[in-house]
DRENTI-759146 format. One record per residue: chain; x negated, y, z of N, C-alpha, C in turn. Coordinates in Angstrom, 2 decimals, always signed. Example, Ala and Ser with C-alpha at 12.3 -4.5 7.8 and 13.67 -1.06 7.14 Angstrom:
2
   mol      n.xx      n.yy      n.zz     ca.xx     ca.yy     ca.zz      c.xx      c.yy      c.zz
     A    -13.19     -5.69     +7.80    -12.30     -4.50     +7.80    -13.20     -3.30     +7.80
     A    -12.85     -2.25     +7.08    -13.67     -1.06     +7.14    -12.90     +0.03     +7.87
# end
This chain:
210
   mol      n.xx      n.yy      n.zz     ca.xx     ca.yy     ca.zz      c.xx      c.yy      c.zz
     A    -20.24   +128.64    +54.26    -20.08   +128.28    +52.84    -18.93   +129.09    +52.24
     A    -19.37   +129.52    +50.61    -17.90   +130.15    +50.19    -16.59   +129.46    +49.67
     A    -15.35   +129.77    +49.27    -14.79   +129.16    +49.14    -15.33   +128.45    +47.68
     A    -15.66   +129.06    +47.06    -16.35   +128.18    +45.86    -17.08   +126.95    +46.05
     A    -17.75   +127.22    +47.11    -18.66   +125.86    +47.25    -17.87   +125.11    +47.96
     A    -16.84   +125.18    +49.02    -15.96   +124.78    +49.83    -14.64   +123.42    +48.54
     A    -14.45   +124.39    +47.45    -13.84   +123.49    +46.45    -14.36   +122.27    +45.86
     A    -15.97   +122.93    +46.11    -16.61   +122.01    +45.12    -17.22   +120.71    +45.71
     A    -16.53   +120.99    +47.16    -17.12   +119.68    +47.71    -16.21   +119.05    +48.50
     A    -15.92   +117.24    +47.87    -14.70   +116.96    +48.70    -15.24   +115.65    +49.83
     A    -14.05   +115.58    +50.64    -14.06   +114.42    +51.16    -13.17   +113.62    +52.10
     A    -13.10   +112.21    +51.65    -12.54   +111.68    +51.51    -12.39   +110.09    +52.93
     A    -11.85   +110.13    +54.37    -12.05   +109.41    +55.16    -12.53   +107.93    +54.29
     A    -12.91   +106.85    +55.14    -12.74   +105.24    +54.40    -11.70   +105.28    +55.00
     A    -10.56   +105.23    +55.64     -9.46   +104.44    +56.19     -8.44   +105.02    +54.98
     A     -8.70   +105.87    +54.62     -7.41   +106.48    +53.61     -8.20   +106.00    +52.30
     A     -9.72   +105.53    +51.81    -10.11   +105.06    +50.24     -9.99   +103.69    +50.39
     A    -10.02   +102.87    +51.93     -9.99   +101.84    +51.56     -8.75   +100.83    +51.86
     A     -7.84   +101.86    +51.86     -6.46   +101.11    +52.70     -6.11    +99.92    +52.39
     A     -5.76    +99.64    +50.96     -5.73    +98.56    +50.47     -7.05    +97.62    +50.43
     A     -8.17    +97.84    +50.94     -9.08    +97.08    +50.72    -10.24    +97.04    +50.18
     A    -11.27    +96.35    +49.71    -12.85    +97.23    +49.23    -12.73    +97.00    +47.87
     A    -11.95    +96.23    +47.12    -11.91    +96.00    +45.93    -11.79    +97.84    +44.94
     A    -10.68    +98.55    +45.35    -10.40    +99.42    +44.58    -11.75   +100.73    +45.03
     A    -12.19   +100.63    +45.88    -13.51   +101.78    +45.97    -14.71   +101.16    +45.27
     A    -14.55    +99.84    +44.90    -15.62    +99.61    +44.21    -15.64    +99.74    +42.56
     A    -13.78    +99.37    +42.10    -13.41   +100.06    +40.90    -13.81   +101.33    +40.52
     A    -13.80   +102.16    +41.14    -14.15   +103.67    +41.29    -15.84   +103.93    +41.15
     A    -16.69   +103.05    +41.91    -18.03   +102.93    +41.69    -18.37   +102.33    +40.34
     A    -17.76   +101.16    +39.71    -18.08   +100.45    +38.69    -17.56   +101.83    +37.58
     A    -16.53   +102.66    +37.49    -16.30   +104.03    +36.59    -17.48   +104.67    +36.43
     A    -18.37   +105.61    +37.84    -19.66   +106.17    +37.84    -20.32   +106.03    +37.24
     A    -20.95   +104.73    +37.29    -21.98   +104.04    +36.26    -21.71   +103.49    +35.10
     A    -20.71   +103.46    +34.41    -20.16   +103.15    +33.45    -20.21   +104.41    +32.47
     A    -19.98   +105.71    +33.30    -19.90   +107.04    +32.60    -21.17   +107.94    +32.70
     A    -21.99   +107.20    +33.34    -23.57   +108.10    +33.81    -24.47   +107.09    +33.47
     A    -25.06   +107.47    +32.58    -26.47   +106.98    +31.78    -27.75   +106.86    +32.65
     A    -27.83   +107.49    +33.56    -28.92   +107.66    +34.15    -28.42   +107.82    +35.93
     A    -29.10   +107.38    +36.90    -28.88   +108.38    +38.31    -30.33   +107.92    +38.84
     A    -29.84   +108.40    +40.14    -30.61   +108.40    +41.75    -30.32   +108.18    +42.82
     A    -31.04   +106.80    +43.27    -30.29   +107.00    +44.81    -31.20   +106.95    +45.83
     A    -31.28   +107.39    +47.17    -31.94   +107.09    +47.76    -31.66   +106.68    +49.17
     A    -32.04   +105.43    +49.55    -31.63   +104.61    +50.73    -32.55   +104.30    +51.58
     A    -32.30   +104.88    +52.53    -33.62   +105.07    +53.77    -33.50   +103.34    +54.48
     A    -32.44   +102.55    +54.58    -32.50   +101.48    +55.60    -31.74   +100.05    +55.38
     A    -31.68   +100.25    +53.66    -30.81    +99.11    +53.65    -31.02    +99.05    +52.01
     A    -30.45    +98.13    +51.70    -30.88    +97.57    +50.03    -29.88    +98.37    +49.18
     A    -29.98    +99.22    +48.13    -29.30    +99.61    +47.03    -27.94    +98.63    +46.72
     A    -26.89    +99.47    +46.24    -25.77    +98.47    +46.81    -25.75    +97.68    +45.13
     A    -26.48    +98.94    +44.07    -26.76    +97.42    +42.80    -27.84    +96.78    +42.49
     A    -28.82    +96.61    +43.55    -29.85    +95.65    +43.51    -28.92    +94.18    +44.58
     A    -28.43    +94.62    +45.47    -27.94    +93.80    +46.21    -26.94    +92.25    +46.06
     A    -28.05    +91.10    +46.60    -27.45    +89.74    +45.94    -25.90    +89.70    +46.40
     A    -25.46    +88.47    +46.30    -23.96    +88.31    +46.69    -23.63    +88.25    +47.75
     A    -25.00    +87.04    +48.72    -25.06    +87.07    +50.16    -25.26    +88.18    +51.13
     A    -25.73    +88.84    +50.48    -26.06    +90.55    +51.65    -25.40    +91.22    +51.39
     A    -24.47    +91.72    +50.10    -23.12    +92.10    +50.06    -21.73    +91.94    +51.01
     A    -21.84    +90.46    +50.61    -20.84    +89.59    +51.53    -20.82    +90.30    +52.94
     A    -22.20    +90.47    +53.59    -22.27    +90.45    +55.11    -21.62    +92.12    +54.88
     A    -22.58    +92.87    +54.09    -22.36    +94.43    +54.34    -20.75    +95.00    +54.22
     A    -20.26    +93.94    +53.00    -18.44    +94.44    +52.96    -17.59    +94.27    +54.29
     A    -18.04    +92.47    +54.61    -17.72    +92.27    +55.86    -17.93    +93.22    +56.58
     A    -18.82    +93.91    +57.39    -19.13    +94.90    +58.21    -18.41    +95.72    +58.44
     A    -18.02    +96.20    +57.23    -16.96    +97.68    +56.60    -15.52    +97.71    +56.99
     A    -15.19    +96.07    +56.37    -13.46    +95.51    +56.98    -13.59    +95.46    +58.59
     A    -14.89    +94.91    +59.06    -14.33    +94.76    +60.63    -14.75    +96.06    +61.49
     A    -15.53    +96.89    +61.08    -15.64    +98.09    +61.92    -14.46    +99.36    +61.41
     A    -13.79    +99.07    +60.37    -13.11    +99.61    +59.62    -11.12    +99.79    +60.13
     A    -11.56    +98.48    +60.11    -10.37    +97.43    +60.61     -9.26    +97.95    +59.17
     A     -9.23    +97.51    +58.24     -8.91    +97.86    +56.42     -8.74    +96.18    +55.56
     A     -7.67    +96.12    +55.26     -7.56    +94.75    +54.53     -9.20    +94.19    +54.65
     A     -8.66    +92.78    +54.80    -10.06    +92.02    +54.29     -9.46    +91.62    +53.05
     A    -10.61    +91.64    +51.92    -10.48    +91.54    +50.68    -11.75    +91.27    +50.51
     A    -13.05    +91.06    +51.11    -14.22    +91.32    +50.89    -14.42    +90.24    +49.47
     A    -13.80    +88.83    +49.54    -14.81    +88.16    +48.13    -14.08    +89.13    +46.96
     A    -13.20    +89.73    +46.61    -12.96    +90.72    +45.38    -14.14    +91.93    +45.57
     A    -13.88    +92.61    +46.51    -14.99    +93.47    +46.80    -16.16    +93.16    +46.19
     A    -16.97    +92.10    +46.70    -18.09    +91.56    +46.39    -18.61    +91.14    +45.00
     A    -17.21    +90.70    +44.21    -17.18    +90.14    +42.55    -17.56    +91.50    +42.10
     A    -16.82    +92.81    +42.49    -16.42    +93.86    +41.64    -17.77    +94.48    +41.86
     A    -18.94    +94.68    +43.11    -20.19    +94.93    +43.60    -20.81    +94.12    +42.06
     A    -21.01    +92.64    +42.19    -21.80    +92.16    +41.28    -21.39    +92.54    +39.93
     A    -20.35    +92.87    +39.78    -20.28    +93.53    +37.98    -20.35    +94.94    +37.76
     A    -20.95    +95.93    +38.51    -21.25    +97.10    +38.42    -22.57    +96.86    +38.23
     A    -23.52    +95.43    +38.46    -24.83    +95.01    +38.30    -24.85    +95.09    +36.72
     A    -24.12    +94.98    +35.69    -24.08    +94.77    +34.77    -24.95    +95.93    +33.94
     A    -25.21    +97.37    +34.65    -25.30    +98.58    +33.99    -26.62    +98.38    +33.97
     A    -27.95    +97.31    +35.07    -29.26    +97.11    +34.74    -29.17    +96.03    +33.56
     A    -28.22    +95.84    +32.81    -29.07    +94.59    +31.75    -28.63    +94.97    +30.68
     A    -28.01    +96.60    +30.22    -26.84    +96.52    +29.05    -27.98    +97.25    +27.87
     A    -28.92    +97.88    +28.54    -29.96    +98.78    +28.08    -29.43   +100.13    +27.44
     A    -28.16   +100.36    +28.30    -27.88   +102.00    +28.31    -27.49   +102.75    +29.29
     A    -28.89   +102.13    +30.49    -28.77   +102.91    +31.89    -30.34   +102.97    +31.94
     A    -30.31   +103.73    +33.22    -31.44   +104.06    +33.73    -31.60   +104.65    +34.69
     A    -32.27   +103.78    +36.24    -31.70   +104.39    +37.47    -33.37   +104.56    +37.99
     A    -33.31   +105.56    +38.69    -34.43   +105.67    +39.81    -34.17   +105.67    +41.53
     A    -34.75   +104.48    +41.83    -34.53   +104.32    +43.16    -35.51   +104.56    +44.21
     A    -35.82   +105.20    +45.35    -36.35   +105.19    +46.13    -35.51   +104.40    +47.93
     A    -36.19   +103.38    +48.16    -36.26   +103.10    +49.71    -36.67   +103.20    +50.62
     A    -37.13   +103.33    +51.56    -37.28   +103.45    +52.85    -37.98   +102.11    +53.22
     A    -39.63   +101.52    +53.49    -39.66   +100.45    +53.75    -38.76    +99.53    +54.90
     A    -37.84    +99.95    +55.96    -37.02    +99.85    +56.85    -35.87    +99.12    +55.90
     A    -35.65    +99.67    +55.06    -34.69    +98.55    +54.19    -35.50    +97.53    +54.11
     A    -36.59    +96.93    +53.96    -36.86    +95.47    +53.58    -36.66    +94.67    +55.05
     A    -36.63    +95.75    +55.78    -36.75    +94.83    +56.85    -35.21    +94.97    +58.21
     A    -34.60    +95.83    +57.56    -33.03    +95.93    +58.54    -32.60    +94.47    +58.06
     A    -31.81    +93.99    +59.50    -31.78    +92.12    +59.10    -30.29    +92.42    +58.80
     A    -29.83    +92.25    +57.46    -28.52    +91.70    +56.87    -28.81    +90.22    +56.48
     A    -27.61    +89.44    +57.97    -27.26    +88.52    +57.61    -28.43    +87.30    +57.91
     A    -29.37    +87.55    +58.57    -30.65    +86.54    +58.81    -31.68    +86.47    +57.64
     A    -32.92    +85.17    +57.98    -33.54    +85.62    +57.01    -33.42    +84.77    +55.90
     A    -32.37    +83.92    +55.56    -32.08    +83.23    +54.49    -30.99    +84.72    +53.73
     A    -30.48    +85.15    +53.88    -30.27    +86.26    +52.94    -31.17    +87.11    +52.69
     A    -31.88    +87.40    +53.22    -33.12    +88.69    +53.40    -33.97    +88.10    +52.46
     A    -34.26    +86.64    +52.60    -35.48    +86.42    +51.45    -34.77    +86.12    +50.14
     A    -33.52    +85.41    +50.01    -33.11    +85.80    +48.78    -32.67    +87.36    +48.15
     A    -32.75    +88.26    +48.91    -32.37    +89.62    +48.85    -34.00    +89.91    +47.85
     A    -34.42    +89.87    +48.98    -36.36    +90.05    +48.26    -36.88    +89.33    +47.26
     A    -36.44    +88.30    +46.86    -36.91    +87.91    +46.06    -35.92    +88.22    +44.83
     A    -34.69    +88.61    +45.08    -34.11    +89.08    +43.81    -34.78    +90.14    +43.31
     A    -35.18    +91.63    +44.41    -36.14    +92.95    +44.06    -37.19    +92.16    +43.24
     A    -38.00    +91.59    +43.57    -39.24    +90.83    +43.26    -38.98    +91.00    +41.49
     A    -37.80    +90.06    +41.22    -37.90    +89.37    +40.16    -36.78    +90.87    +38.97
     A    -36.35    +91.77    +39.67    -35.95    +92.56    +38.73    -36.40    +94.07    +39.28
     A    -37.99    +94.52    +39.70    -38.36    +95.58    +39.72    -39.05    +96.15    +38.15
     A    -39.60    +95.07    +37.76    -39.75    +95.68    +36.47    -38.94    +95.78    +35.48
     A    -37.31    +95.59    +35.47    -36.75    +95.82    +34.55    -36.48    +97.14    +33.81
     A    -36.41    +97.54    +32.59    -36.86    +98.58    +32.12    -35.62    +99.59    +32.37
     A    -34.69    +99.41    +32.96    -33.36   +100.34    +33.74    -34.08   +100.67    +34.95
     A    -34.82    +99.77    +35.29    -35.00   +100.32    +36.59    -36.44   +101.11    +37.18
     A    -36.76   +102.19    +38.02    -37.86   +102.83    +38.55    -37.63   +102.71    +39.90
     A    -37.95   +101.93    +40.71    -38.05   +101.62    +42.11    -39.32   +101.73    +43.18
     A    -38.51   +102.42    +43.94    -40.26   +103.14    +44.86    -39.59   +103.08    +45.78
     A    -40.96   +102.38    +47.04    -40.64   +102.20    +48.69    -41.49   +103.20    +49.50
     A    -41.11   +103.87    +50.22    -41.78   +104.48    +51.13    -42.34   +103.75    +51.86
     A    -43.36   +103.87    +52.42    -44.37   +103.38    +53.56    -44.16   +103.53    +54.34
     A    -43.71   +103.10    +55.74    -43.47   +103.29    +56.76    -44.23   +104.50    +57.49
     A    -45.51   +104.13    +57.29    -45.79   +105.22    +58.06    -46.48   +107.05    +56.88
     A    -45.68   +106.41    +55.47    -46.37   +107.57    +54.85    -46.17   +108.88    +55.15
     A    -46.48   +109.67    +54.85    -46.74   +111.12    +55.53    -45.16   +111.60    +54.26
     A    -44.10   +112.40    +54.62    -43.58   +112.33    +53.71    -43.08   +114.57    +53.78
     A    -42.99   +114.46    +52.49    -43.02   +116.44    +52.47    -41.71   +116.87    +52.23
     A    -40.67   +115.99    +53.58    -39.40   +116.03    +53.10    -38.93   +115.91    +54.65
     A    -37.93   +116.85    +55.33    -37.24   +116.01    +56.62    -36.71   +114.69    +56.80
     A    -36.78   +114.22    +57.81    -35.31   +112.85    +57.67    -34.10   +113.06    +56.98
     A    -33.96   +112.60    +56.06    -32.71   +112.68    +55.30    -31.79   +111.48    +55.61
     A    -30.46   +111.80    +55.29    -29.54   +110.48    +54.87    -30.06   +109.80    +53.06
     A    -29.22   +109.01    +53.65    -28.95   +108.01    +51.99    -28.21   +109.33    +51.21
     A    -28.26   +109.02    +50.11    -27.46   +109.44    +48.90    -27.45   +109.20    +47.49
     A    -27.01   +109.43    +46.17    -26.76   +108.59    +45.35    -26.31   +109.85    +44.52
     A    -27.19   +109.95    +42.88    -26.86   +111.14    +42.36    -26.32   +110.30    +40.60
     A    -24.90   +110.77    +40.27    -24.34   +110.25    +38.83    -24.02   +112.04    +38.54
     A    -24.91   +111.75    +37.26    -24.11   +113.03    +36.67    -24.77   +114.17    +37.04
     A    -23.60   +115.42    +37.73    -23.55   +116.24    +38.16    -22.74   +116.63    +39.51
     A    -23.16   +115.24    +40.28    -22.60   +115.00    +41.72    -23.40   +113.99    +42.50
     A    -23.01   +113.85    +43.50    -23.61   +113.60    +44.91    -22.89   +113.07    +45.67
     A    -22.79   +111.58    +45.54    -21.90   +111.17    +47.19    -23.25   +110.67    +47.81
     A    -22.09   +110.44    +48.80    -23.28   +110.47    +50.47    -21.86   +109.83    +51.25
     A    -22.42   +108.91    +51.93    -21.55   +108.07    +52.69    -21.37   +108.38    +53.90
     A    -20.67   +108.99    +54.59    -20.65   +108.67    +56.40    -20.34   +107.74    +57.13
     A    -19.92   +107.95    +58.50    -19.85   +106.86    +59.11    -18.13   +107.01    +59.24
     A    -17.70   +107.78    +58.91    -15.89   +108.23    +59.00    -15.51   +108.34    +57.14
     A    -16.56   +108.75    +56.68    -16.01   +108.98    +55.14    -16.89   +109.09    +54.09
     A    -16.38   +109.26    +52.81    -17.40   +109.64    +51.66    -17.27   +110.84    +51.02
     A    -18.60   +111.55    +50.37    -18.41   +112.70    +50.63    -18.90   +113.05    +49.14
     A    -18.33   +113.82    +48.13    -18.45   +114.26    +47.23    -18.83   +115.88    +46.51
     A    -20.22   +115.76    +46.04    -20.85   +117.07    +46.49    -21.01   +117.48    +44.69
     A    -20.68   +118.42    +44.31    -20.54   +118.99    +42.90    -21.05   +120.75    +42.79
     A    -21.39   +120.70    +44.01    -21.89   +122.67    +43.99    -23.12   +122.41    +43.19
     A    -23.79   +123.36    +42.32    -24.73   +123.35    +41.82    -25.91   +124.19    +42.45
     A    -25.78   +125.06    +43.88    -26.54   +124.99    +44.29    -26.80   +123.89    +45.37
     A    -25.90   +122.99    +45.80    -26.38   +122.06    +46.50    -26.83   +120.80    +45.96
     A    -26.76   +120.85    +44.31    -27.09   +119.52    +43.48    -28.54   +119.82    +43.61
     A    -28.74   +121.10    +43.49    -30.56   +121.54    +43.21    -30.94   +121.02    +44.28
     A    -30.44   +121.30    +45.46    -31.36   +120.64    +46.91    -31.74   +119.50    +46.82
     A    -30.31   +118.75    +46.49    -30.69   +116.89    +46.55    -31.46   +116.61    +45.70
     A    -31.63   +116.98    +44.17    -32.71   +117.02    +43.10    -34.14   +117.54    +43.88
     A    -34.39   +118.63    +44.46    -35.74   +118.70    +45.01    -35.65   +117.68    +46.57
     A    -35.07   +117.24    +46.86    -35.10   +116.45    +48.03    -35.51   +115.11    +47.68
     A    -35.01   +114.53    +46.14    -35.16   +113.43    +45.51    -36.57   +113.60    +45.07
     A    -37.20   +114.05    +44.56    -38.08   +114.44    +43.98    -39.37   +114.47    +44.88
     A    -39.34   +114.55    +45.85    -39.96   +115.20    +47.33    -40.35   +113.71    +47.92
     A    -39.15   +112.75    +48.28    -39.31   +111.64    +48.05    -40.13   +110.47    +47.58
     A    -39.48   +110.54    +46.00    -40.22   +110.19    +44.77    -41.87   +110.01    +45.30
     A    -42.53   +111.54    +45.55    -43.67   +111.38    +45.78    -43.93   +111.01    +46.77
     A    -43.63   +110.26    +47.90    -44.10   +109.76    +48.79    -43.91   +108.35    +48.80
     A    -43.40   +107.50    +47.90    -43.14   +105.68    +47.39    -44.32   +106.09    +46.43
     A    -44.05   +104.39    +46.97    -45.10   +103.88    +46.14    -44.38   +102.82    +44.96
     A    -45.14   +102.65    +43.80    -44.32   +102.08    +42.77    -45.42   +100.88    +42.12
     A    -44.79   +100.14    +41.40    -45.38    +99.27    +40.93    -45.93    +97.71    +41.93
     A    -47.10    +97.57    +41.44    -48.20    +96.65    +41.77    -48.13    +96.96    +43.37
     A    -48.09    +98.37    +44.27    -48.24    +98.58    +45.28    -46.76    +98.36    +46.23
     A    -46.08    +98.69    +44.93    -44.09    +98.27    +45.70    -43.97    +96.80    +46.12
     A    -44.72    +95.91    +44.88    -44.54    +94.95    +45.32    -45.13    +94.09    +46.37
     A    -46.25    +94.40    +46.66    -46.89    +94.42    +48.14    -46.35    +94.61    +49.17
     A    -45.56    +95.51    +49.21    -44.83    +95.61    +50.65    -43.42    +95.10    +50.34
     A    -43.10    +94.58    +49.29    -42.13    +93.40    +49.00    -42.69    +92.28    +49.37
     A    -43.41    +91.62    +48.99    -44.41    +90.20    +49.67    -44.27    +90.32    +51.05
     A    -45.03    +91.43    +51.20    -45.23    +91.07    +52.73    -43.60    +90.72    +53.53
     A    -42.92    +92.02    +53.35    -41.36    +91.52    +53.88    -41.40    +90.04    +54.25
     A    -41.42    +89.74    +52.43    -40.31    +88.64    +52.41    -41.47    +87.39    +53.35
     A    -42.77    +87.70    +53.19    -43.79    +86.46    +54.09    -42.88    +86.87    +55.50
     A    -42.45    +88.03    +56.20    -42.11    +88.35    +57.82    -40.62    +87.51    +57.62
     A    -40.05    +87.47    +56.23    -38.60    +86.83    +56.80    -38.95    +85.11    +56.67
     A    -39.90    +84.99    +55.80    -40.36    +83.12    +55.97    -40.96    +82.81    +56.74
     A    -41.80    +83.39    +57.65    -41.70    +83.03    +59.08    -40.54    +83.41    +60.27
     A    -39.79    +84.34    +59.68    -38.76    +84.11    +60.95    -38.22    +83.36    +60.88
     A    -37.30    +82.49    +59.58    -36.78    +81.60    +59.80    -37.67    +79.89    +59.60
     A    -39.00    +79.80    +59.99    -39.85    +78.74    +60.15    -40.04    +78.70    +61.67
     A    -40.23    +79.88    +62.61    -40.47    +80.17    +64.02    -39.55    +79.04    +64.83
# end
């Protein structure tokens, strides 16, 4: 890479963004969407972190503090998560999401969170902020295995397992744009999204009936 592109892309450990705790990286997320009208994210194995109820939050912040080992702060964390929700109801956003059917079904937290998780998707896929598409497990897709990532603007974070990573090259914005896109066509949307939402949430009301 040149040094140009080398500038244009930073990053940033979690032990040094979240020292004080998850509250202030989520300040920083609630800015993004506050200043970007529109994005993209795409999450191969786990629920969008602003579709996500309070209870599957809870578990996922938790997760972060104890593998992290970073102030616990998680119920601020979690408040500041649910008011970045605010950008689907203000009607001056507009996000496109693609998942991974593997998110409906990675178990955060058992299946009394999982079915309230699903039934929150359920009840706000048609909101008019939002374009939400699940991949099929087994759909044929015209894209490698990718990570998660998340596009505001004219940038690109992408989360690791050591840090977060901030991507602003404009030839590497084009990739994630045709990578998103690539995607895109392989979910399914609508009437058919919500089908493999049902079904989920029928696999988490029998796990916890079993």
């Amino acid at each position: 890479m040149n040094k140009e592109g080398m500038r244009l892309t930073s990053s940033v450990p979690w032990q040094e963004s979240l020292s004080t705790g998850t509250e202030a990286v989520q300040d920083e997320v609630i800015r993004w969407y506050q200043e970007t009208p529109e994005g993209k994210g795409y999450v191969p194995t786990m629920i969008w972190g602003t579709l996500q109820t309070e209870a599957y939050a809870t578990v996922i912040l938790g997760q972060v503090v104890d593998f992290l080992g970073v102030p616990n702060d998680v119920p601020a964390g979690v408040a500041k998560r649910m008011r970045r929700q605010q950008v689907l109801y203000d009607g001056e956003h507009h996000y496109a999401v693609v998942l991974g059917e593997q998110a409906l079904y990675t178990n955060i937290g058992g299946p009394e969170v999982m079915r309230e998780q699903l039934d929150r998707i359920l009840r706000d896929i048609d909101l008019p902020s939002l374009t939400l598409g699940i991949i099929p497990a087994t759909a044929r897709v015209n894209m490698l295995p990718v990570h998660a990532f998340n596009m505001h603007g004219e940038q690109v974070h992408v989360e690791l397992v050591s840090s977060g990573v901030d991507i602003t090259d404009p030839g590497e914005l084009a990739l994630y744009r045709k990578a998103f896109d690539r995607l895109s066509e392989a979910a399914l949307y609508g009437d058919k999204a919500k089908e493999l939402l049902r079904k989920a949430l029928a696999f988490w009301t029998d796990s916890s009936s079993g």
